[in-house]
N, C-alpha and C positions, 0 to 999 in steps of 0.2 A: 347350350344356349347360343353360345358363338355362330353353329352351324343351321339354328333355324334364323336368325339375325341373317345370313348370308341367302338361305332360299328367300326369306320376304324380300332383302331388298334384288336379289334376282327377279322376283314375281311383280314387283314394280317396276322394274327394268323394259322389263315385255310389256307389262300394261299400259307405259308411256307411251313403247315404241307402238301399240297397236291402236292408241288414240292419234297419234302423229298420222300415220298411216289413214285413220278413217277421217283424219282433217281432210288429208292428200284426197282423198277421195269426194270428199263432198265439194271441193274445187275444182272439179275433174274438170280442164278447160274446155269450154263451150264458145262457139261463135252465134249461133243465132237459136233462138227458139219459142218457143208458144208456150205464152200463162194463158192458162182455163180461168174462166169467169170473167168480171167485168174489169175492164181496162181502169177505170176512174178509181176503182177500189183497190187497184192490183199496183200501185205507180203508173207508168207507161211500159205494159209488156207489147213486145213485139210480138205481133199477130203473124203465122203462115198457118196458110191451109194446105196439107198434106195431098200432094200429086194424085190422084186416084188411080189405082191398077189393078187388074184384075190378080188375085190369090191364085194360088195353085190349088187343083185337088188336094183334100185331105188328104187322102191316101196317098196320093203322089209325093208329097211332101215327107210326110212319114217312109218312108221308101227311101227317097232321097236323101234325109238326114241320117238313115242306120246305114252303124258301120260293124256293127256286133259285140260293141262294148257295155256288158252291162253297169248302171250305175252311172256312167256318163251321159251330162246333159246334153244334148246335140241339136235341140231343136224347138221351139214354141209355136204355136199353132193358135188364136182365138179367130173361130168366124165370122168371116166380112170385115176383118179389122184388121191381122194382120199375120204372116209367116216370117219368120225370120231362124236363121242357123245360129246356133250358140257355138260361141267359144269358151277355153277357158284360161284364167290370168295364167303366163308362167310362171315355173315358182321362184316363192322372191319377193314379185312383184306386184303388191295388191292396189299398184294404184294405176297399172292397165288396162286400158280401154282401147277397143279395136278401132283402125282409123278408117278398118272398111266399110262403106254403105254396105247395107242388105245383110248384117250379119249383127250381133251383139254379145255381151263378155257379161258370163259368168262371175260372179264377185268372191271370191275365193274366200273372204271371214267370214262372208255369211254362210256360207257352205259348214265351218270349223264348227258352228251353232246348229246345223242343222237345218238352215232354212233355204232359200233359195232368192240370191240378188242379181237382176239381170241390170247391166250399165249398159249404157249407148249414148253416143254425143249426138246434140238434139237439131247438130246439125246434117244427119246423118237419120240412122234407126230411130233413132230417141224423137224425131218426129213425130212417127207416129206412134208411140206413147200417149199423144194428148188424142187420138180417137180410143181408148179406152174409158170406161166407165160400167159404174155398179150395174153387177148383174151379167156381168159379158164372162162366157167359160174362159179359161186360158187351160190348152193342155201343152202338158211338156213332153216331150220326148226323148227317150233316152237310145243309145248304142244299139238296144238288139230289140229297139220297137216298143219298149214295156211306155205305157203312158199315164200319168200322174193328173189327175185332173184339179182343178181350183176356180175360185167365183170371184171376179171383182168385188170388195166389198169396201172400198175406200180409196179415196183422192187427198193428197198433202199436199201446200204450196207452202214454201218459206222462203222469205226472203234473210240471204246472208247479212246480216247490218256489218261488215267488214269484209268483202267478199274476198278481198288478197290476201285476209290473213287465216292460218291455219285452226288460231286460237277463236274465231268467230263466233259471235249467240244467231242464231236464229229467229225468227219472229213468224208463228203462225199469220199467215194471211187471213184466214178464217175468222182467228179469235181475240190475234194482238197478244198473243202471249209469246214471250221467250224463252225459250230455253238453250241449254248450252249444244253444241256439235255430239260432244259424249253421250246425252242424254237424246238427243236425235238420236244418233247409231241405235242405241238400246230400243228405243221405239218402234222404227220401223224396220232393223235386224235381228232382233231376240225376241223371247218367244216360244208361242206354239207354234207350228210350223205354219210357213206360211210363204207365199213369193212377191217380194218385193222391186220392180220397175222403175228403174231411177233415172233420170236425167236433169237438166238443166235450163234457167227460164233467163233468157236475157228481156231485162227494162231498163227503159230512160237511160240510150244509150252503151249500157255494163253489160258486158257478157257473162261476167259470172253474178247477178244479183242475187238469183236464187235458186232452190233444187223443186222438185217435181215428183212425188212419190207416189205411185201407185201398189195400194196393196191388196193382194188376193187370198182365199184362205180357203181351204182344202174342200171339195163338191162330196156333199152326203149324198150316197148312194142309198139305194135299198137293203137290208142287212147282209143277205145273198150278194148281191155283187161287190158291195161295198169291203166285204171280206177279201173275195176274191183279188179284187186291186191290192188291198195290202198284203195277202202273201204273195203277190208277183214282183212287190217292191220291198218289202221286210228284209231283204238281204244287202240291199244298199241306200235307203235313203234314212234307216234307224241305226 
């Protein structure tokens, strides 16, 4: 008795520290960024419109990103919207986010679940975040080229109602409903598999008001190929 007493409260132990952690994360600090929809509805989000450039070749890109590691994320692709190279957190430290443009991080609990969370500060990558929308492919690329494909199929705005604190509820923009930070994480990082695009929406002055989530969920091929993709990925992403 004594020694299952000791693994629960170990297993509570870790589940604090990994809600602490996905607070850490949903404050990921932001200096400037863009809410989707209408301003009057939104608070006063800060409006930019993302620099326009030209993409690279697909193929170029893909190229580019393999390094010959399979199972390693390296790279995301949707077109006409956007390339960027994946990194991923060190270990440790899940509330890592890369300070460089033109690149984005990997969210390493989402990964421990099976899914896939790409961070980027929205002053930086996470920009262009807000030219996605339903319907747009996103494919990912891994180490030795193998590619994973997925559909935009939803858009999230919440606003933090306590943005400095870790213990924060959130407030659907959409619907006026709140829920907690925990109950966010589980939403849009557990699951069936799926990839989730996070950053950050500064209003009425606050840079951390609120988070920004877009989620994507796995492209039905035809039964033939559809196969085909998953035994080329069956050995590292199940």
């Amino acid at each position: 008795m004594a020694h299952d007493n000791l693994i629960i409260r170990r297993k509570s132990l870790f589940y604090s520290i990994q809600i602490c952690i996905i607070a850490f994360v949903l404050l990921a600090t932001p200096v400037s960024a863009l809410a989707l929809g209408n301003p009057s509805e939104r608070g006063n989000p800060t409006w930019r419109n993302s620099t326009e450039s030209v993409l690279p070749n697909y193929f170029s890109f893909v190229e580019s990103v393999q390094d010959g590691q399979a199972g390693v994320l390296r790279g995301v692709y949707v077109p006409d919207v956007l390339a960027l190279p994946i990194v991923q957190q060190p270990v440790g430290h899940s509330g890592f986010v890369s300070n460089n443009d033109g690149e984005i991080t990997q969210f390493g609990m989402a990964a421990e679940v099976g899914n896939v969370g790409l961070l980027a500060h929205n002053y930086l990558s996470g920009e262009e975040f807000t030219n996605l929308s339903p319907g747009q492919e996103v494919r990912l690329i891994y180490g030795d080229g193998a590619v994973e494909y997925f559909v935009v199929e939803q858009i999230l705005q919440y606003q933090a109602l306590q943005p400095y604190s870790p213990y924060s509820d959130f407030r659907d923009l959409d619907t006026n409903i709140t829920i907690t930070a925990e109950k966010l994480f589980r939403m849009v990082y557990r699951g069936e598999r799926h990839v989730t695009f996070q950053t950050c929406i500064e209003a009425d002055g606050n840079s951390s008001w609120g988070r920004l989530f877009i989620i994507a969920k796995p492209k039905l091929f035809p039964f033939v190929e559809q196969q085909h993709i998953h035994d080329n990925l069956l050995p590292y992403i199940y």
